[in-house]
DRENFITOR-771870 format. One line per 8 residues: their letters; for each residue x, y, z of N, C-alpha, C. Coordinates in Angstrom, 1 decimal, always signed. Last residue first. Example, Ala and Ser with C-alpha at 12.3 -4.5 7.8 and 13.67 -1.06 7.14 Angstrom:
REM DRENFITOR-771870
sa> +12.8 -2.2 +7.1 +13.7 -1.1 +7.1 +12.9 +0.0 +7.9 ~ +13.2 -5.7 +7.8 +12.3 -4.5 +7.8 +13.2 -3.3 +7.8
//
This chain:
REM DRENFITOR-771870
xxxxxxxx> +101.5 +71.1 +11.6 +102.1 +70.7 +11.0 +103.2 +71.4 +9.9 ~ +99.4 +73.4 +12.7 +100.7 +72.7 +13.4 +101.2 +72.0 +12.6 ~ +97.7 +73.8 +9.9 +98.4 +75.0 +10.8 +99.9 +74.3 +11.7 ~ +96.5 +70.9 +10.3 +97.5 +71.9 +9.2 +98.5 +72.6 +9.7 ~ +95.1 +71.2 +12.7 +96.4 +70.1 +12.7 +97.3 +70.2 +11.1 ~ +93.6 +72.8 +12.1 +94.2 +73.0 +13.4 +95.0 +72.0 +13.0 ~ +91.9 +71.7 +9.5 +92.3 +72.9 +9.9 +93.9 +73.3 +10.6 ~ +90.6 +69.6 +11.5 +91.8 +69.3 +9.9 +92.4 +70.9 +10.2
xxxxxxxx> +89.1 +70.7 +13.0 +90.5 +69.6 +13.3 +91.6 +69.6 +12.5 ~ +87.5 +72.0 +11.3 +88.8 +72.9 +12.7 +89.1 +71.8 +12.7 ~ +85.9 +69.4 +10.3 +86.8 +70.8 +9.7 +88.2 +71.6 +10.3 ~ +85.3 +68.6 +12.6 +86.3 +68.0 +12.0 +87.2 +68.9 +11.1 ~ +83.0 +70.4 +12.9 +84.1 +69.8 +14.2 +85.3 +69.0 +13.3 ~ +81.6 +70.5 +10.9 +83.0 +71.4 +11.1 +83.6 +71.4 +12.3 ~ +80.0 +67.8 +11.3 +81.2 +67.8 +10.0 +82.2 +69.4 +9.9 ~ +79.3 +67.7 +13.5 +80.2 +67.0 +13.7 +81.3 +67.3 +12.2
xxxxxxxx> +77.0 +69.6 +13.2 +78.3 +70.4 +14.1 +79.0 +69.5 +13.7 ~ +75.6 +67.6 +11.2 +76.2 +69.3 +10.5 +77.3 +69.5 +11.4 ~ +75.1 +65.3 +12.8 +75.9 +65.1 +11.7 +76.7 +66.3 +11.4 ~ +73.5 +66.5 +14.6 +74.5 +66.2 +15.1 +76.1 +66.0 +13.7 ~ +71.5 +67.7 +12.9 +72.0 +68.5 +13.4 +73.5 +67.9 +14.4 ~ +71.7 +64.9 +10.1 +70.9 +65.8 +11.2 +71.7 +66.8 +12.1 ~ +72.5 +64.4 +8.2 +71.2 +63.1 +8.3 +70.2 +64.4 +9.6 ~ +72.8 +66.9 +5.7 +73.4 +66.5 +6.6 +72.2 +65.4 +7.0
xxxxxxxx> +72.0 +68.8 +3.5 +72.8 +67.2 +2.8 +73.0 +66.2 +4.3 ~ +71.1 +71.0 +3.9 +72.3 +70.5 +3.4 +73.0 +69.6 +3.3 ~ +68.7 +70.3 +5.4 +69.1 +71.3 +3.4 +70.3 +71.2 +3.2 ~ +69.6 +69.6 +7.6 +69.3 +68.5 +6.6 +69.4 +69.3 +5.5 ~ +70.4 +72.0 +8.7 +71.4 +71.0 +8.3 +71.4 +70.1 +7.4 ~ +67.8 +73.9 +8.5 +69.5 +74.1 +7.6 +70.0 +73.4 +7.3 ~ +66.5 +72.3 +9.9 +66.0 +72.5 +8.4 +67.3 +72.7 +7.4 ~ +67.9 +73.5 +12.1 +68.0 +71.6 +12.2 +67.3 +71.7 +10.9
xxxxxxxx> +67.3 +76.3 +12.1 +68.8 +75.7 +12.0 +68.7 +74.0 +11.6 ~ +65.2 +76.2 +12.6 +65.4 +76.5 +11.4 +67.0 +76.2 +11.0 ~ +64.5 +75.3 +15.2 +63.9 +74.5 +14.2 +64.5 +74.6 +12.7 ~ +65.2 +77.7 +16.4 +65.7 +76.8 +16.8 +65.5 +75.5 +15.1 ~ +64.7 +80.6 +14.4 +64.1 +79.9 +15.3 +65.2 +78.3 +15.0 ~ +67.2 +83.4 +14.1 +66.3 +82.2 +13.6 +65.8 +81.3 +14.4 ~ +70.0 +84.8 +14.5 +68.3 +85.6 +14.8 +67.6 +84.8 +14.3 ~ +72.1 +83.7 +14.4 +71.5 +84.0 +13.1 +70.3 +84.6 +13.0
xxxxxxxx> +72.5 +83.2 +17.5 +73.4 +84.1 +16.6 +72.8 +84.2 +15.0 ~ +70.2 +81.9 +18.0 +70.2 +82.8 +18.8 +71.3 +84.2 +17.6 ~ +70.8 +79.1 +16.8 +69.9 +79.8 +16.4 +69.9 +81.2 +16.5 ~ +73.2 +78.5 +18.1 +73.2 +78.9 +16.8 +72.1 +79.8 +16.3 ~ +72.0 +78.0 +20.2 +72.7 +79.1 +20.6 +73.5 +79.9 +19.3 ~ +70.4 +76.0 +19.9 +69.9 +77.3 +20.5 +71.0 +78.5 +20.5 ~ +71.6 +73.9 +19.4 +71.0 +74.5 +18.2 +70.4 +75.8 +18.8 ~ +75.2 +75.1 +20.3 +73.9 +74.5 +20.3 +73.6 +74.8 +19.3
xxxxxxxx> +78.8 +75.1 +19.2 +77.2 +75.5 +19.1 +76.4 +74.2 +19.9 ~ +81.0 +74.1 +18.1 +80.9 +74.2 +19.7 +79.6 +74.7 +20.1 ~ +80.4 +74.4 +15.1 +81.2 +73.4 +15.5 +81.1 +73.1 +17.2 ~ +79.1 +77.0 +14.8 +78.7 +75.4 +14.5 +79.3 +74.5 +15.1 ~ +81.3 +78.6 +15.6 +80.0 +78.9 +15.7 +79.1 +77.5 +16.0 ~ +83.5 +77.6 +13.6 +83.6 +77.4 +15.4 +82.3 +77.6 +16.0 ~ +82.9 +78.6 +11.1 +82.4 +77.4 +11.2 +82.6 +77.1 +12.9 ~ +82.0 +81.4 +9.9 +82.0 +81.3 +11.5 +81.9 +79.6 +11.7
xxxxxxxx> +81.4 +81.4 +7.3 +82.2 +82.1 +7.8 +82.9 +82.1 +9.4 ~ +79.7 +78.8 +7.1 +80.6 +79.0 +5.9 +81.9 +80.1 +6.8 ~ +77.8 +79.2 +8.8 +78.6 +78.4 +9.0 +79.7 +78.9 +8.2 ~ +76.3 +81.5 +7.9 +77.2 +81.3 +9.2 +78.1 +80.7 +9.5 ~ +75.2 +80.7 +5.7 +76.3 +81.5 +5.8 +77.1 +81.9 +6.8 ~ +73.0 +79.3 +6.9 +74.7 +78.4 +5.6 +75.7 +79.2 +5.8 ~ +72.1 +81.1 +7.7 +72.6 +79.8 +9.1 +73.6 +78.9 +8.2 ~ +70.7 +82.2 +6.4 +71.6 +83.0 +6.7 +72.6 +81.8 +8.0
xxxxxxxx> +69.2 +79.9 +4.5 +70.7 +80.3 +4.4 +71.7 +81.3 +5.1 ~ +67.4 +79.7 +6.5 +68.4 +78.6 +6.0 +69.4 +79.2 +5.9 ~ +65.8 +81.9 +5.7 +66.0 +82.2 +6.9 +67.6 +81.2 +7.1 ~ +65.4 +81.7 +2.7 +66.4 +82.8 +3.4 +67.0 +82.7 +4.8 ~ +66.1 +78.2 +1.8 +65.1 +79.5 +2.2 +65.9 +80.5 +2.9 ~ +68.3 +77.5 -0.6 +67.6 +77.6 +0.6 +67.0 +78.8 +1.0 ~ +69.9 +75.3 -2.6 +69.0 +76.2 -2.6 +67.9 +76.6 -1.3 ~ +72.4 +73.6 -4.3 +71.6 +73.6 -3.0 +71.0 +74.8 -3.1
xxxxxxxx> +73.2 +74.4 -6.5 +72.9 +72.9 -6.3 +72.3 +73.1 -5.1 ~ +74.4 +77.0 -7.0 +73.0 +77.2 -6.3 +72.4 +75.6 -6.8 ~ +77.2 +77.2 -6.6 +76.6 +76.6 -8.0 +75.2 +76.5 -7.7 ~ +77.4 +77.9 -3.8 +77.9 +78.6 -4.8 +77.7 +78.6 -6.7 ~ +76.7 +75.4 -2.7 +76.3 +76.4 -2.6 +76.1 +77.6 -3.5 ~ +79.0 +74.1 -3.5 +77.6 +73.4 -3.7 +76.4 +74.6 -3.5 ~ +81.1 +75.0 -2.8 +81.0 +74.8 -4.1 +79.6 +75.1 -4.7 ~ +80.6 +75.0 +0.1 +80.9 +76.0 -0.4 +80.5 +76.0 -2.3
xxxxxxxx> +81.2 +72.2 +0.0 +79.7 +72.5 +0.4 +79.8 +73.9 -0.1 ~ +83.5 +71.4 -0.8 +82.3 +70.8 -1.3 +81.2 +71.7 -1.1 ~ +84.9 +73.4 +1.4 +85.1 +73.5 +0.0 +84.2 +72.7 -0.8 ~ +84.3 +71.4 +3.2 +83.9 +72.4 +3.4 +83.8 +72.9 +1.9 ~ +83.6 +68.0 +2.1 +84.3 +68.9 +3.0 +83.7 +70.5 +2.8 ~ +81.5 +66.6 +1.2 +82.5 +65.6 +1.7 +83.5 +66.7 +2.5 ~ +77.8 +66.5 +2.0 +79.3 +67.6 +1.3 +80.5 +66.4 +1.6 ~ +75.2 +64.6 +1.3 +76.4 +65.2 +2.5 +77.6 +65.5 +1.1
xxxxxx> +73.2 +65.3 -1.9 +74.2 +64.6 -1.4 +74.9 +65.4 -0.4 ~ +69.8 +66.2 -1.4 +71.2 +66.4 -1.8 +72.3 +65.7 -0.7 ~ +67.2 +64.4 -2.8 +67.9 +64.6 -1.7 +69.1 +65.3 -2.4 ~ +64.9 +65.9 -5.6 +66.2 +64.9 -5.2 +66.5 +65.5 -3.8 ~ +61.9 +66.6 -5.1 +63.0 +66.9 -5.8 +64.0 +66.1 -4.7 ~ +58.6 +66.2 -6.5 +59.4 +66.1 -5.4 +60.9 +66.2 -5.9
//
């Protein structure tokens, strides 16, 4: 059985994490990593249906995504690029 992986602490973590193939996901997973990664507003104001819908993946496979990535669960995943765009958006104004 193989180790949990640690919640990202920010985007650039998870990106990393990804990118050093520390995380490792099934195709259908990762086209829903990759989503995020590039489309994090997608996630962030998403369902899981409406995520699912834009990665062409079943409902189920997005909430597989989140926990493969470190998250406790699909509320956790939207809530961590809901914050992302915060941080983001209050750079930008600042």
């Amino acid at each position: 059985m193989h180790e949990a992986i640690k919640r990202p602490s920010d985007v650039s973590e998870l990106k990393g994490m990804i990118a050093s193939r520390t995380i490792t996901l099934p195709e259908q997973q990762e086209q829903v990593a990759r989503m995020a990664l590039a489309k994090p507003d997608v996630i962030a104001f998403g369902t899981v249906g409406s995520i699912a819908a834009e990665c062409s993946v079943s409902p189920s496979t997005v909430v597989r995504a989140a926990t493969g990535l470190g998250f406790a669960d699909f509320r956790d995943f939207r809530g961590f690029f809901r914050l992302h765009l915060r941080k983001a958006t209050s750079l930008k104004a600042g």
